[in-house]
TIPA-718733 format. One record per residue (C-alpha): residue in one letter; x, y, z. Coordinates in steps of 0.1 Angstrom, whole numbers, plus 5000, padded with zeros to 4 digits. Example, Ala and Ser with C-alpha at 12.3 -4.5 7.8 and 13.67 -1.06 7.14 Angstrom:
// residues 2
A512349555078
S513749895071
//
This chain:
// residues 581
X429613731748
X431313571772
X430913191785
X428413011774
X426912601778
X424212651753
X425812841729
X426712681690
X430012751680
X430113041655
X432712901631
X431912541631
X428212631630
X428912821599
X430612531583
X427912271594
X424912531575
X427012471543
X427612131547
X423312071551
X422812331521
X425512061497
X428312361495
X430612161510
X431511821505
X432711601533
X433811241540
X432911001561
X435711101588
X435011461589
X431011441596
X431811161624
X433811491643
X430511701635
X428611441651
X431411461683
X430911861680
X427311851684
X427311611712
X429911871729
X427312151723
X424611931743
X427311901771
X426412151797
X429212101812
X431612191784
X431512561770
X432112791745
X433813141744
X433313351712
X435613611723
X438613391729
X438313271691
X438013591679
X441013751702
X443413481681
X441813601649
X441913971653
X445613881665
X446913661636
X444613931606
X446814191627
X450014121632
X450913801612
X451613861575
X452313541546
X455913471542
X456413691513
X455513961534
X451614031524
X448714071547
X447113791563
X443513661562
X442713341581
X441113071562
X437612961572
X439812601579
X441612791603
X439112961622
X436912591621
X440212381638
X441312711659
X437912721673
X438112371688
X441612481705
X440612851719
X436512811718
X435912551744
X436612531783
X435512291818
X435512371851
X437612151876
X436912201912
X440512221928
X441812311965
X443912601966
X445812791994
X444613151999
X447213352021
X446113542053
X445813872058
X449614012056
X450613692053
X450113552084
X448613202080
X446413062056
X444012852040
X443412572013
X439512641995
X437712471969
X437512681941
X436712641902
X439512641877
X438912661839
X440512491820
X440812411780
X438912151767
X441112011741
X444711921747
X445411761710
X444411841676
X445011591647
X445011731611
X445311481580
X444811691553
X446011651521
X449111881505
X449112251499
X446212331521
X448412551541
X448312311576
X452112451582
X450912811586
X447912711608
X450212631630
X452312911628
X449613131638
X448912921668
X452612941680
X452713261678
X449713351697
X450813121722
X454113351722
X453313661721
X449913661734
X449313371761
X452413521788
X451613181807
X453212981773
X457312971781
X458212671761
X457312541730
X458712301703
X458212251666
X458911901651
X459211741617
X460811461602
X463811711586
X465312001603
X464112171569
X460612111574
X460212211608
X461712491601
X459212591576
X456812611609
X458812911619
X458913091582
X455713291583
X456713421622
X460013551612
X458413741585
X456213911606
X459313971631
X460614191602
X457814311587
X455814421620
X453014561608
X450714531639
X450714771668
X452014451691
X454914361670
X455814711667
X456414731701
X458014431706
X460714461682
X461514851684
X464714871698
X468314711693
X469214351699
X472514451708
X471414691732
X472114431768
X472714701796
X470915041785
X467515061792
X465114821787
X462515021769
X465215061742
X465614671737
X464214381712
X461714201730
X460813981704
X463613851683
X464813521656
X467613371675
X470213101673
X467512871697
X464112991680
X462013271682
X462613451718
X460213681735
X462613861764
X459414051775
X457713721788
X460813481789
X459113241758
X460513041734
X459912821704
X462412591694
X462812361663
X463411991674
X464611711654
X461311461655
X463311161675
X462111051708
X465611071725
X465111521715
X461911501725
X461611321758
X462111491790
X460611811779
X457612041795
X456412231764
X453412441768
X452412451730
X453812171704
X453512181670
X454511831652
X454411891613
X454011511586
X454011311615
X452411041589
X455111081563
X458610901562
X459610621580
X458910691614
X458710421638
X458910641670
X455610781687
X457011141687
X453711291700
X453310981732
X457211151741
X456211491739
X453011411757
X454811271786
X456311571796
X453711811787
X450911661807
X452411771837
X451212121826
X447912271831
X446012361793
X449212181774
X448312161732
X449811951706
X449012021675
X449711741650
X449811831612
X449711581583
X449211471548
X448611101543
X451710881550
X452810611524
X454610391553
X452810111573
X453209961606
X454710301622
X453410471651
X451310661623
X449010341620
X448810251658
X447510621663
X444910681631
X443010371641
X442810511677
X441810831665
X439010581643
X437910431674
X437310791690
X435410881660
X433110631660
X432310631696
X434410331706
X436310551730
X435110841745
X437911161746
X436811521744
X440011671749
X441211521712
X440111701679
X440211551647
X440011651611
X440711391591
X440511521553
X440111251525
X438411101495
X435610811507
X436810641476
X439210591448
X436910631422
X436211021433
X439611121421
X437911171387
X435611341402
X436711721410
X433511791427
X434511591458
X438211721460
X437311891487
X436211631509
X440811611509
X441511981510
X439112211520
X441412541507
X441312341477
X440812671452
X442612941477
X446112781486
X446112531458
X444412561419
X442212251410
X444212301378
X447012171402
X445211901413
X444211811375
X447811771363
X449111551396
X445711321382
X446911261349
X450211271362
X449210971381
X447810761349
X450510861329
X453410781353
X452010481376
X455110521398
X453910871411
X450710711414
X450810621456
X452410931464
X450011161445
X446810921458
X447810991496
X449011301496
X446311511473
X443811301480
X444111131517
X444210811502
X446610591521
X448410331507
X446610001509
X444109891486
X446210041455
X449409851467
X449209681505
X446809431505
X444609441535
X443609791546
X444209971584
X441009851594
X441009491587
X444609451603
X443009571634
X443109291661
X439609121680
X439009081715
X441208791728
X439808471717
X440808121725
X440307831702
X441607541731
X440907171715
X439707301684
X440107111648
X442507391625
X444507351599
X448207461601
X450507651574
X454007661573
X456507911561
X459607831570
X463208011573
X466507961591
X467608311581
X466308641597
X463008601581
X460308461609
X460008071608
X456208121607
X453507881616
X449407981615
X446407801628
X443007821614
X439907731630
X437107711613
X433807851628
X430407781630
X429308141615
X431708111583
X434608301600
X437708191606
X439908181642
X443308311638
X446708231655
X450108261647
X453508141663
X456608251649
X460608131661
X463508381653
X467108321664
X468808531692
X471408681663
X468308811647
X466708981678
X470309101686
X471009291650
X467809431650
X467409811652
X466110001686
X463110091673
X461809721653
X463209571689
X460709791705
X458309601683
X459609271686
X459209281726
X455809361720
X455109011704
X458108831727
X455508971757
X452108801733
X453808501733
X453908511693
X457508511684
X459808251703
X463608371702
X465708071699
X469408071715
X471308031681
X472608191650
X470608001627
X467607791634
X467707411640
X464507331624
X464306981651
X464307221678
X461807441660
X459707151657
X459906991691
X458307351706
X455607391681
X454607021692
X454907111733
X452907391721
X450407221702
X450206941729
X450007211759
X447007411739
X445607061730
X445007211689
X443406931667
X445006971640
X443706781608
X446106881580
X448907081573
X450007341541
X453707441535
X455807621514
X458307351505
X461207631504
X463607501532
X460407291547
X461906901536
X463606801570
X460506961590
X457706761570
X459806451570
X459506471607
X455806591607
X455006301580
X456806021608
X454806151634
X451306201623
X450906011590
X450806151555
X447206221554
X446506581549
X449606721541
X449506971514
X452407101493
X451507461482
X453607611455
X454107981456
X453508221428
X450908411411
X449008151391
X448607901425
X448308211452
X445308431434
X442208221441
X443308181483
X444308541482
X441308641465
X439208461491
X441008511521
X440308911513
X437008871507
X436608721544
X439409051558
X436809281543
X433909131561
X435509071596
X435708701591
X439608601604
X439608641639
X442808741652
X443808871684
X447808891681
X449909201677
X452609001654
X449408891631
X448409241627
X452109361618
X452009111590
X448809181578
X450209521574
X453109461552
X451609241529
X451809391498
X450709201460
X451809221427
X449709131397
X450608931365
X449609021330
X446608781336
X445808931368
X446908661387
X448508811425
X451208691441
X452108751482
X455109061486
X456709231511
X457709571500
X461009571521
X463009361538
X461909451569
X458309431566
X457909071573
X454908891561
X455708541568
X452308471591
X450208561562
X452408301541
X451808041562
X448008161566
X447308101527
X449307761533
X446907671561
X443507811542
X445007591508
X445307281533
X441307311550
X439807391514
X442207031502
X440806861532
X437707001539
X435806691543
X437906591573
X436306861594
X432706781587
//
């Protein structure tokens, strides 16, 4: 068929018939990329090549085989995301020197170069759907097929995992069924001086899988940013870049060294993750923003695979909108067990919620979801009336102060200032100091010079602070845990009126929680700060046998101290609200 600008996918316009006709179900996520996919179809100058798509499917149903040795037939999933990878191209207009006649002199002339559209494909899509062997296939074209591909990498958080990348391409190595593989692996590996025809071309080695014919690798990295930076890899695979604790943007490192290649691909393969506040977060909600037309990208693809709600995981007629091989790599009967699996054993419950069903995390356990910890546009609140909350700590633990200002529109202004001591920032690991400087550089965490904090000193910047940003504040919430020199001093200095103890636990903290989610669902705290955000995200609550919740962290690490002294501040203004009016 050849090129075309006018021309409707053939894969992806097969899946959108049987979305229209109710065949298949989809969430909210998914039919936002359909919506991208038809606006690239409009594009005329974007376009579509049939045969390319079909050249990597007649390739992998030809010479690829399953890992326990038997023939391979791509997935209608796999020919939907490969599509988006080998199906679309642009045109750049580029000088280039031509060479004289002989050689003698030259030229530079304007030419077109095409080039492939997309440079990174995200997949969330929920366990046993097969992701690890879509990418296999693509590695292996990319090896074998596309001579211009010399590098490439596989990552995942284990040596183990990424490895499993490789599995299905070693099997065909030895099984080489396909006229091309044939070829390439007739021979002897040991065979270094005779002649060539007689030698391995394509062959498992110590460093990867080699192809001697075109000098190509592919390589198993260990997902860290120190193995990955530095590095020009044509093709990347980065396999359950949302699971574990990864704090490291793994793809941004691979990403800086492959951009300096022309058509470079990452392809980055996941189930849902059960960890918040790593790079995982930070790069779904950009992926959100593209989605909903925030941010304009057309060189990203995303298929993002989930439930729209809890409630559908008793519903097996939407268990596809998680896994769409749901019935060909894994049995619904499967997916049955893990659900009663879930009721029966509520510790399994997380797990089995994000990684069958694309159900992350918060909502079940953390208490505000990705969205709502998603920072506003800067705000500034100068000579405002707010209330303050106070949770304090000498220890590592942020010594945590929040303002609230209300608004005339029923929302809430947000802003946080936080003091940790110079021992803390110093025994803190690489990557949490990474995130530190980011709220050092907002002006939200103050690092005082000490081992432990001197609450006077502490107290003697928040007032420069308050003074410099000219805050009216009318009253003021605190945990009284470590807080008595602190309040003394407040009490001294700006009267008793309005100061509110507020005693933690469940029966005291469910009504402020209650309501203070309530306004997170709706948009209602504004907050601008990076430091707010990470604390938003590591709030976690645990219910009573009354149903009464009480403010967690689930680790010691996931500091949630601004939210703490949020609730203080929101318990102060609803004590005191008649000194606003």
């Amino acid at each position: 068929m050849g090129l075309s600008n006018t021309a409707t996918p053939k894969y992806y316009g097969q899946f959108r018939d049987s979305v229209l006709r109710g065949d298949i179900p989809v969430c909210k996520e998914i039919s936002m990329e359909m919506n991208r996919i038809d606006d690239l179809i409009r594009n005329p100058g974007v376009y579509y090549d049939e045969d390319a798509i079909d050249g990597f499917i007649l390739y992998c149903e030809n010479e690829l085989t399953l890992t326990d040795g038997s023939d391979l037939v791509l997935l209608d999933s796999f020919k939907l995301w490969a599509e988006q990878i080998f199906g679309w191209y642009y045109f750049v207009e580029r000088s280039v020197y031509q060479p004289g006649q002989e050689n003698h002199g030259g030229r530079y002339v304007r030419t077109m170069v095409k080039k492939r559209l997309i440079s990174k494909q995200y997949l969330i899509v929920a366990r046993g759907a097969a992701k690890s062997m879509y990418a296999s296939c693509v590695q292996s074209y990319f090896l074998n097929v596309d001579t211009s591909t010399t590098h490439q990498i596989t990552t995942a958080p284990t040596m183990k995992q990424a490895d499993e990348v490789m599995s299905p391409a070693r099997t065909a190595i030895v099984r080489s069924r396909g006229p091309l593989f044939k070829f390439l692996t007739e021979g002897s590996l040991q065979n270094t001086t005779g002649s060539r025809a007689n030698r391995v071309k394509l062959a498992s080695t110590k460093k990867g899988i080699e192809n001697f014919l075109t000098g190509s690798l592919v390589e198993v990295r260990p997902m860290s940013v120190d193995k990955l930076q530095g590095l020009r890899p044509k093709v990347s695979t980065v396999d359950e870049w949302l699971s574990g604790d990864i704090r490291e943007d793994v793809i941004g490192a691979i990403e800086q060294g492959a951009s300096k290649l022309d058509d470079y691909v990452i392809v980055a393969i996941s189930s849902e993750g059960t960890v918040r506040n790593s790079s995982g977060d930070t790069i779904k909600m950009e992926l959100m923003d593209i989605l909903k037309g925030e941010y304009v990208n057309p060189h990203v693809s995303i298929w993002h695979y989930k439930l729209d709600d809890v409630k559908e995981v008793n519903d097996p007629s939407t268990w596809l909108k998680a896994n769409p091989n749901l019935g060909k790599t894994v049995s619904y009967e499967t997916y049955q067990l893990d659900v009663e699996r879930a009721e029966k054993a509520p510790a399994t419950r997380n797990d089995i919620l994000a990684k069958r069903f694309g159900l992350p995390m918060e909502g079940y356990t953390y208490f505000f979801t990705y969205e709502e910890t998603k920072p506003h546009r800067l705000r500034d609140f100068w000579e405002m009336p707010c209330a303050l909350g106070a949770d304090l700590s000498q220890g590592d633990d942020f010594c945590a102060f929040t303002f609230l200002f209300p608004l005339p529109n029923g929302s809430y202004g947000v802003k946080t200032r936080c003091y940790i001591s110079s021992l803390t920032l110093m025994k803190l690991p690489s990557a949490m100091r990474i995130k530190y400087d980011e709220f050092l550089k907002e002006g939200s965490l103050q690092v005082l010079e000490c081992t432990v904090l001197d609450m006077m000193e502490v107290y003697e910047d928040l007032d420069a602070f308050i003074t410099e940003m000219n805050y009216d504040v009318r009253c003021f919430g605190f945990d009284p845990y470590n807080a008595k020199e602190f309040v003394t001093r407040w009490e001294a200095e700006n009267g008793p009126f309005g100061i509110e103890k507020v005693i933690q636990g469940a029966k005291t903290e469910s009504v402020p929680l209650g309501e203070l989610k309530t306004l997170s669902e709706e948009r209602m705290l504004i907050f601008d700060q990076e430091l707010m955000s990470f604390t938003m995200g590591n709030s976690i609550t645990m219910e009573d046998t009354n149903g009464n919740r009480k403010l967690l962290k689930k680790r010691y690490e996931q500091k949630i101290d601004s939210v703490s002294a949020l609730m203080d501040a929101y318990v102060a203004y609803k004590l005191n609200k008649d000194s606003f009016d």
